[in-house]
NUKOL-118892 format. One record per residue: residue in three letters; x, y, z of N, C-alpha, C, O in turn. Coordinates in pm, whole numbers, plus 50000, padded with zeros to 5 digits. Layout:
<sites>
ALAXYZXYZXYZXYZ;...
</sites>
This chain:
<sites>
UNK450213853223779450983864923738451143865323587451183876523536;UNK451253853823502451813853723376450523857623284450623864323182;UNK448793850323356448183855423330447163868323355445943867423341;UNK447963882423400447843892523473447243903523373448093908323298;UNK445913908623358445873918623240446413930923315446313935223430;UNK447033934823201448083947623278447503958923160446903957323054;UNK447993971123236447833984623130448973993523196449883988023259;UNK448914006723182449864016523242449164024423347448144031123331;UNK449864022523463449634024523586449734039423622448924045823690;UNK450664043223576450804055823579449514063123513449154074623540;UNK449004055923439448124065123449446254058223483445124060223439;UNK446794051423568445744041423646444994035623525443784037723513;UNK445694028123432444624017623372445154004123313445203998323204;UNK445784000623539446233989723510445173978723592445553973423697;UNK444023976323541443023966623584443333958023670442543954323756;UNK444553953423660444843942423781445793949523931445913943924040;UNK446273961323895446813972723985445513976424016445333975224137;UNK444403981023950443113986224057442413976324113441473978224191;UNK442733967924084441553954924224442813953524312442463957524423;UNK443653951124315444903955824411444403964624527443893962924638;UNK444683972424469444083988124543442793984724619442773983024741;UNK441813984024547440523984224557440203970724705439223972524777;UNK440813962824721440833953524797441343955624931440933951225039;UNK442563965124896443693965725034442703976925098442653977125221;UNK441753987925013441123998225063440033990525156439703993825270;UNK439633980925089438253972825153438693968325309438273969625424;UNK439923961625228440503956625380440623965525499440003962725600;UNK441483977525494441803989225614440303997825637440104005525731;UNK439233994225516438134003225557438254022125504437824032425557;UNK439104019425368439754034225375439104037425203438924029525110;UNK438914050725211438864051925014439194048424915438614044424814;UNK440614050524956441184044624831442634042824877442924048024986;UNK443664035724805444934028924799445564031924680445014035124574;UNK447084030324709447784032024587449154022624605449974025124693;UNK449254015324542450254005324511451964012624492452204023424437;UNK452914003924550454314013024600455373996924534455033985524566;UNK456473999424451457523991024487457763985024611458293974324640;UNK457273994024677458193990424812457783997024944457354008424927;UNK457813991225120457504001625238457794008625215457034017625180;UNK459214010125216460004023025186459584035525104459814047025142;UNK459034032725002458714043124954457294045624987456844056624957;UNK456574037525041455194037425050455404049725196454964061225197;UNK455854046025260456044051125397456394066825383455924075525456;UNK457374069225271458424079925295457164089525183457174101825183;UNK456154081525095455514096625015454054094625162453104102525158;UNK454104086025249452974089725334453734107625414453154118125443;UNK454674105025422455354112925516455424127925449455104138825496;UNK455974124425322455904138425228454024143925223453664155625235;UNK453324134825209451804139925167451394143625296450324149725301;UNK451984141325406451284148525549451664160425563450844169125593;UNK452814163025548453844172725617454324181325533454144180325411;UNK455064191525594455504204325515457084204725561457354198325663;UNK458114211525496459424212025561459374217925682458604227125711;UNK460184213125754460304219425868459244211025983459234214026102;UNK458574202525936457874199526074458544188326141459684184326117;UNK457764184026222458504168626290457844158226326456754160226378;UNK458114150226317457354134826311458014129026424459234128626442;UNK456964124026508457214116026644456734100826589455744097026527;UNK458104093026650457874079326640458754071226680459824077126691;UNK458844057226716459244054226794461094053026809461474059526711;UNK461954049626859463564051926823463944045126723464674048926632;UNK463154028126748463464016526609462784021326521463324023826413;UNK461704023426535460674020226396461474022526260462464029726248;UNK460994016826185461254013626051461584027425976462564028525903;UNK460654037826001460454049925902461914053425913462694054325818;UNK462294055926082463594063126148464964051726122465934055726057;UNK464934042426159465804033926209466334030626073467524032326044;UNK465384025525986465764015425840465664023725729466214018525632;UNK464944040025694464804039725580465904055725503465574065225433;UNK467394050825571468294060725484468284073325538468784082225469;UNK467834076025644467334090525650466224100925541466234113125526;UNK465474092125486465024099625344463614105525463462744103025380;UNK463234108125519462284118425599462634132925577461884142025541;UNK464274133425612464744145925625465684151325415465974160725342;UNK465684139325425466364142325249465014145825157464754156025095;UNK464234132825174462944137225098462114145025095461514147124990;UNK461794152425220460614156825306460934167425402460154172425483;UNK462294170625381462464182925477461934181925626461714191825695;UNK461744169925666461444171425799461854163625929461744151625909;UNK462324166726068462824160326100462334153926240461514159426315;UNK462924141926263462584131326342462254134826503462594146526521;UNK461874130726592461274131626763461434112526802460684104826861;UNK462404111326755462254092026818462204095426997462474105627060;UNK461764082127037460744080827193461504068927158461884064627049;UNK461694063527311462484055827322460714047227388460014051527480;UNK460414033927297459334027327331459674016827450460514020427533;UNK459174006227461459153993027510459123981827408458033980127353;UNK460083974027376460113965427316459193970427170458123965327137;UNK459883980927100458883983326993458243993227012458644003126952;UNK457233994327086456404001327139455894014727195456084016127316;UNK455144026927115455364037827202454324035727346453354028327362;UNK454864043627422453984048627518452954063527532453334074827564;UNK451714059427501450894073727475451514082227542452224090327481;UNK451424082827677452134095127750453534100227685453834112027669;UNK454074092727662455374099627590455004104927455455644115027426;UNK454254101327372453924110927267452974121527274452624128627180;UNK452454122127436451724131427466453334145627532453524157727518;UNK453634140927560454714146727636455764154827500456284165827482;UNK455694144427444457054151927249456244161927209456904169827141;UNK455264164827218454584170027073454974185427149454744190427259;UNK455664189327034456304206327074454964215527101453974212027036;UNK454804227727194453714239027214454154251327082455294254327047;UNK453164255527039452994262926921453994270926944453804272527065;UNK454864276826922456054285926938456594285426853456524273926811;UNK457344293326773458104300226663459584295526679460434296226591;UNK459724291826774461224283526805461254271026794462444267926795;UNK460354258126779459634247326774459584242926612459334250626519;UNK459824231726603459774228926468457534223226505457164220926621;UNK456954222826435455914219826442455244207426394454824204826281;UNK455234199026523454624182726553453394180826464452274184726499;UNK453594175926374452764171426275452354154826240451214151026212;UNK453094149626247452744135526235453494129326342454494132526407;UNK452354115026341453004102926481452754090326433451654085326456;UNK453654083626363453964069826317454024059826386454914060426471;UNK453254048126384453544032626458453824023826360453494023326241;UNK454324018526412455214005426294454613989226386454973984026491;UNK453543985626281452943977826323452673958626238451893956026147;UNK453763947526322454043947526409455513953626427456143954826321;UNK456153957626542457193960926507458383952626505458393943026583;UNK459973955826384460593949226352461533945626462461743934426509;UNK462213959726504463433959426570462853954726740463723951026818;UNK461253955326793460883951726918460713936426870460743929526972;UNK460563929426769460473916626739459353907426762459003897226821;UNK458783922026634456963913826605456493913826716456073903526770;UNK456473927726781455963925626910454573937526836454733943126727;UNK453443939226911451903944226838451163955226908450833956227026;UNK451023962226819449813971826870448923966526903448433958926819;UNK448363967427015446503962727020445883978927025446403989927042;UNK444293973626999443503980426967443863991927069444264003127038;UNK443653987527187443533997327340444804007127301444524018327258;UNK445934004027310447144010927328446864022627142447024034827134;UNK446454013027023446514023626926445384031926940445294041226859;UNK444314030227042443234041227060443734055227145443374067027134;UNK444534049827220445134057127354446224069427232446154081727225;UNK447214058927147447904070627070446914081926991447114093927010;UNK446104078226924445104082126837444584091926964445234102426963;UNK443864091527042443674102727149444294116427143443994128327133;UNK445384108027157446854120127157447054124827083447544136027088;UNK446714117326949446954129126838446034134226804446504141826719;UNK444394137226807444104142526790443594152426879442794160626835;UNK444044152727030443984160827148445094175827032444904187827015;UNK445764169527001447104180226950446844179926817447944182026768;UNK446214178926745445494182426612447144173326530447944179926465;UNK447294160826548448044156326460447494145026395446314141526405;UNK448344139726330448164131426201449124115626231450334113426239;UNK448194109126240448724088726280448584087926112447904092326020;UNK449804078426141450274070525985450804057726068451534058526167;UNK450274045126006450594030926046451364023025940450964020925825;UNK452494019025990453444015125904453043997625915453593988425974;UNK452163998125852451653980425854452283971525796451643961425767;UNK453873972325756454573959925726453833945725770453663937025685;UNK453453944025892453073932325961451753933525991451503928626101;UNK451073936925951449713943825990448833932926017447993931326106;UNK449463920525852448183909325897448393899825977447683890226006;UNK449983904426033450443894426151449673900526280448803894526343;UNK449993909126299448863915626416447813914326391447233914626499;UNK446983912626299445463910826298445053896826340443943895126391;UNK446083884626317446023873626299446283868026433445543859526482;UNK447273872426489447703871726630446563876426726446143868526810;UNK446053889026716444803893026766443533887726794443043886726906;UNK442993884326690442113876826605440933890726579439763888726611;UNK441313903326525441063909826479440793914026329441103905126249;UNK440353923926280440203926626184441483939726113441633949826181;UNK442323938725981442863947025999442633958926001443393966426062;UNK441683963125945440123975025954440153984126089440243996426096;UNK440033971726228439943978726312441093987826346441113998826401;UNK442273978326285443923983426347444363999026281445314005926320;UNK443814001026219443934012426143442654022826155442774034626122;UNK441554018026201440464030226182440844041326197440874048326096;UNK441194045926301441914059426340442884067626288443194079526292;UNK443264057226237444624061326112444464071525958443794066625868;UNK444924081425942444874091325855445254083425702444904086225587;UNK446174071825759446844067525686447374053725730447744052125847;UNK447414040625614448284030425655448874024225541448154022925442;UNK449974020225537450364004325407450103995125466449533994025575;UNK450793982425347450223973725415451603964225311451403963025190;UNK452403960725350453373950225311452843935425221452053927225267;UNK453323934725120452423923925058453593912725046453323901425004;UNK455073916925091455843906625033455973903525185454913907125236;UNK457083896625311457263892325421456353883025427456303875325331;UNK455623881425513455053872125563453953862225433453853850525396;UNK453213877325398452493873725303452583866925177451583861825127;UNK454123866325101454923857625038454963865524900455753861524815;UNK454273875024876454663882924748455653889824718455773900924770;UNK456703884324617457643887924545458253904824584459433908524588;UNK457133911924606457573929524554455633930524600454633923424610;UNK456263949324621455013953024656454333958224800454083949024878;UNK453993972424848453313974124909452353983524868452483990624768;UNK451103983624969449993992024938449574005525047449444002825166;UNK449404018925004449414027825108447874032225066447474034324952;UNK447144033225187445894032025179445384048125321445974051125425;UNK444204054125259443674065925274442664075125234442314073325118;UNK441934086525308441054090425185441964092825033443094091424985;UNK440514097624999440694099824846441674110524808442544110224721;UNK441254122924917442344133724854443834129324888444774132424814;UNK443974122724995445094122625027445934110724923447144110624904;UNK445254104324883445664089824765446004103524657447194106524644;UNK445264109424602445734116524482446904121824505447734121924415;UNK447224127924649448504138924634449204131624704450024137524775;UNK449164119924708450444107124714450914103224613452114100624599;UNK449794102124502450034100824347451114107124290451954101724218;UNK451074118224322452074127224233453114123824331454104120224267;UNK453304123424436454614122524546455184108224456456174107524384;UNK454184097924488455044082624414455644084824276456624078024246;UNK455114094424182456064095224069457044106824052457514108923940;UNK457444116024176458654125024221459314117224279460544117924274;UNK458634106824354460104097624425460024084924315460134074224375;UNK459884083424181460304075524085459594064824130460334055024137;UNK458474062524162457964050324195456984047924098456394037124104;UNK456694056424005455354053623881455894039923807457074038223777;UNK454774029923781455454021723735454384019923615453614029423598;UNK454264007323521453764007423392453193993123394452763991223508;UNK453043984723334452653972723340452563966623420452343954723394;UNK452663970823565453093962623664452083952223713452483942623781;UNK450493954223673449753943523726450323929523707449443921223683;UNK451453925223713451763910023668452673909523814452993898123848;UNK453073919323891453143917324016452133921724104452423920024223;UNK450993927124081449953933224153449733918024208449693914324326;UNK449583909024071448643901424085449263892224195448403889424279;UNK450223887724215450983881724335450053887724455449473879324523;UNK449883900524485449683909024623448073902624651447473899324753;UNK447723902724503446303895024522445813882024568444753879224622;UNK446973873724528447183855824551447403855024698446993846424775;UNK448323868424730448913863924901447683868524983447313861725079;UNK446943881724943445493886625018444593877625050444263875325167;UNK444053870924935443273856424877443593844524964442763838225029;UNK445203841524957445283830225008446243827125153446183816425213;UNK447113838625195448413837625260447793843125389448803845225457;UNK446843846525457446433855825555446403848425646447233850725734;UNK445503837125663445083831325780445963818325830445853811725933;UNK447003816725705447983808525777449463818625837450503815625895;UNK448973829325795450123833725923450093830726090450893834726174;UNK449063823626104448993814726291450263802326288450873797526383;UNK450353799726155451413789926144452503794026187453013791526297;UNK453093803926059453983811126146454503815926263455643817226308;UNK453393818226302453413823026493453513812226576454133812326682;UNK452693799326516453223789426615454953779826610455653773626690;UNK454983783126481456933778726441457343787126477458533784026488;UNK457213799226516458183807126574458573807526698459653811626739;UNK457063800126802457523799826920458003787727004458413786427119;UNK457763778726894458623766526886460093770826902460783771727004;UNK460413773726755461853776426752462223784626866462643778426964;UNK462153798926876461943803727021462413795127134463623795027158;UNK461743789027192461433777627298462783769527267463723767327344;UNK462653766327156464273756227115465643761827166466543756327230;UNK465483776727107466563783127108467233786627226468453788327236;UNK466063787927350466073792727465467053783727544467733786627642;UNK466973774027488467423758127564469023758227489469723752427572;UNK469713761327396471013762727362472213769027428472463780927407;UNK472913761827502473773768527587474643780227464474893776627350;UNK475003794527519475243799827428474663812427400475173822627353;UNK473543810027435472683817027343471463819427447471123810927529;UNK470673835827429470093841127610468283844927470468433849027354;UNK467253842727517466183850727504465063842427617465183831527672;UNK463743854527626462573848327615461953848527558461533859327517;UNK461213831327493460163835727421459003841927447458533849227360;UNK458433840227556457173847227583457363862427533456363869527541;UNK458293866727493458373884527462458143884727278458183895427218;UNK457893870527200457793872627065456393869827018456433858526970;UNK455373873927010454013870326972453453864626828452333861926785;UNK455073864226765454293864926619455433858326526455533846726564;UNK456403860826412456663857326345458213859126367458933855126276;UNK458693863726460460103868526484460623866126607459903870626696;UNK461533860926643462783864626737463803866626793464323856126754;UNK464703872026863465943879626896466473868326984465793861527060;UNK467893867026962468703858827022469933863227086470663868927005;UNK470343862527187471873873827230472643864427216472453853527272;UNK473603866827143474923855027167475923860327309476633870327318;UNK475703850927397476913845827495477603839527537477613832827639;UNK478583841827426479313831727425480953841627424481023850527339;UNK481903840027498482843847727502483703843827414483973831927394;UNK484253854327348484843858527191484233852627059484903848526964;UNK482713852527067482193851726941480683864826988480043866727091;UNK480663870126868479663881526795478633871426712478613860626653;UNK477683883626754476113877126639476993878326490476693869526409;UNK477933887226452478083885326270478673874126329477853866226377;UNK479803871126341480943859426328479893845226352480073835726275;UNK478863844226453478083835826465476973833326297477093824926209;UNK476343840426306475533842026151475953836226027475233830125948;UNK477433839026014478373834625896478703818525942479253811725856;UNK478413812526061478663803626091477403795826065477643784726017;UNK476233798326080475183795826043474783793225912474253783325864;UNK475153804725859475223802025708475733790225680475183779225664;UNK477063794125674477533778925614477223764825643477683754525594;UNK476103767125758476333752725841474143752725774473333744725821;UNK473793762825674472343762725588470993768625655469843767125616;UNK471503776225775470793783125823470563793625809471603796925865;UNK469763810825763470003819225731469533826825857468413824825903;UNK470483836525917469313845326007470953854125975472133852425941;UNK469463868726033470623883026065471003883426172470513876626263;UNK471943891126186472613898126307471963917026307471753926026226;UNK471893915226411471403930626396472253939426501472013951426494;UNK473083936126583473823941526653475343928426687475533916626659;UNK476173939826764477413928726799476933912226884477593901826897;UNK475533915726929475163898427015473763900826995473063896827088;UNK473113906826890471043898526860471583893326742472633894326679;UNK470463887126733470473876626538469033873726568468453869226667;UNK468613878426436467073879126399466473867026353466443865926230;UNK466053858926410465233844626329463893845526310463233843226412;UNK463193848526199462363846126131461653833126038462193825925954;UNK460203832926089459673820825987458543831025912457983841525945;UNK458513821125781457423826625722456973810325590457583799725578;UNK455703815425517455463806525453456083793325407455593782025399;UNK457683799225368458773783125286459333777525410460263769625391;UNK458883780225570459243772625641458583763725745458213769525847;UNK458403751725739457703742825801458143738125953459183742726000;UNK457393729626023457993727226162459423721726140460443727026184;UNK459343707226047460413700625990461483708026009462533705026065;UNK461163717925959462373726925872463053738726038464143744026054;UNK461783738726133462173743726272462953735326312464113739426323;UNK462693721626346463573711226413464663711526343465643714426412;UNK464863709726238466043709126126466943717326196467903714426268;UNK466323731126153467843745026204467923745526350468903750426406;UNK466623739326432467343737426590468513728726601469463732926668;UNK468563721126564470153706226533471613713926471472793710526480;UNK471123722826421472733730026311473073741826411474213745126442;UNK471953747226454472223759926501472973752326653474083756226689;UNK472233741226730472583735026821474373730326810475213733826893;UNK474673721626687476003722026631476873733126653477903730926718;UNK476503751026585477513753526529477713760726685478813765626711;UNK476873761026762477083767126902477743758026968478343762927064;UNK477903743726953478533734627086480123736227030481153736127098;UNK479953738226858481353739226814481853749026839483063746626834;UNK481633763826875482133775026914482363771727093482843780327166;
</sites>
């Protein structure tokens, strides 16, 4: 990073921001790419560059676009949401065959259909090829537009033993998360044809995302592409370790067989303690995980955590539950 040749991005002549690009495009199989602070914004100018006010975007109830990002679909983009209640994450083609409104003047008009891949709130649970061919069907039976919210993309590819290329072919549009799993600081990449990269261009610097020197974090996105990909199996296998550990803690309810990848959900049952009140207990006792409701808590591994370091927080977490 420190040795990163940088220029101004904004006006694309940041050399280490275009092999960035140029790489993540190679990767999805797409024209061209354009580098984002962040999903969030990567996601929310995919959404503005598809759509017009007034239309509506089908996707799933959790997914990320709907669930996590502020409501900015309808603030940014004038357009509003069709959440489908999936499976663990997951849409079901027929149900996005079933949302998509009939041409009528009373109808807001079904324009885009988002997958959030792997997904967060189903808990890294994955698109496969079959099921994203089946959506892709559907949307273009109804002349719409797939956008893949690839936060986890190379966790699903990896889990698969796929290519991420294939996971997206169909796709109008995808990012691709460079920090989570992949271990880079900052940074995602939204990848597409060419016209559609340009008039994302101008969207990323209306939603303040133009940035200037930034190849000195590009170059991170490049180190994790290069080097962080194929040990995400690690991850997947500490996760279902821990998983498996967790399962065994009186206290505390999941299965692992429902986590494929880098994440999983834990219910606390334990009467008069909550996933927060539990979490804060965790904390202090050097464990970090979320709570995402009054009884899940999100445990995640990624690169800075080793088996060691699984067994480790199975013993504390084991503690702060026998002590409650």
């Amino acid at each position: 990073m420190a040795e990163a040749e940088v220029g101004d991005d904004v006006y694309g002549e940041d050399p280490t921001v275009r092999r960035l690009e140029e790489k993540v495009a190679t990767l999805y199989g797409k024209e061209a790419a354009l580098y984002f602070p962040s999903g969030t914004m990567a996601n929310q100018v995919a959404i503005r560059a598809h759509t017009e006010p007034g239309d509506e975007v089908i996707l799933e109830a959790m997914g990320h676009s709907y669930f996590y990002e502020s409501g900015a679909m309808a603030a940014l983009s004038g357009v509003q949401a069709r959440p489908l209640n999936g499976t663990f994450g997951i849409l079901d083609p027929e149900d996005v065959r079933r949302a998509v409104n009939l041409p009528n003047d009373h109808f807001a008009r079904s324009r885009l259909v988002i997958v959030e891949n792997t997904s967060n709130r189903g808990g890294g649970t994955i698109y496969g090829l079959e099921r994203l061919g089946a959506i892709a069907d559907v949307a273009a039976a109804h002349g719409l537009i797939l956008h893949v919210d690839g936060a986890r993309l190379m966790n699903a590819a990896v889990a698969l033993g796929t290519s991420p290329a294939s996971l997206v072919a169909r796709a109008a549009s995808a990012t691709l998360c460079l920090s989570k799993g992949l271990g880079a600081p900052v940074g995602s990449v939204l990848a597409g044809s060419r016209a559609f990269i340009d008039r994302a261009h101008r969207f990323r610097k209306m939603f303040g995302g133009g940035m200037r020197q930034v190849g000195i974090l590009a170059a991170a996105g490049l180190y994790a592409l290069d080097h962080n990909v194929d040990r995400l199996a690690e991850d997947h296998a500490h996760q279902r370790a821990l998983a498996e550990g967790l399962a065994r803690i009186s206290g505390l309810w999941l299965e692992p067989e429902r986590y494929p990848t880098n994440m999983c959900y834990a219910q606390v049952r334990r009467p008069g303690k909550t996933a927060p009140s539990v979490v804060q207990e965790l904390k202090a006792a050097g464990v970090l995980a979320n709570a995402t409701s009054a009884t899940d808590i999100r445990f995640v591994t990624h690169l800075d955590v080793s088996r060691a370091d699984v067994e480790d927080a199975l013993l504390r977490v084991r503690r702060v539950m026998e002590a409650s």
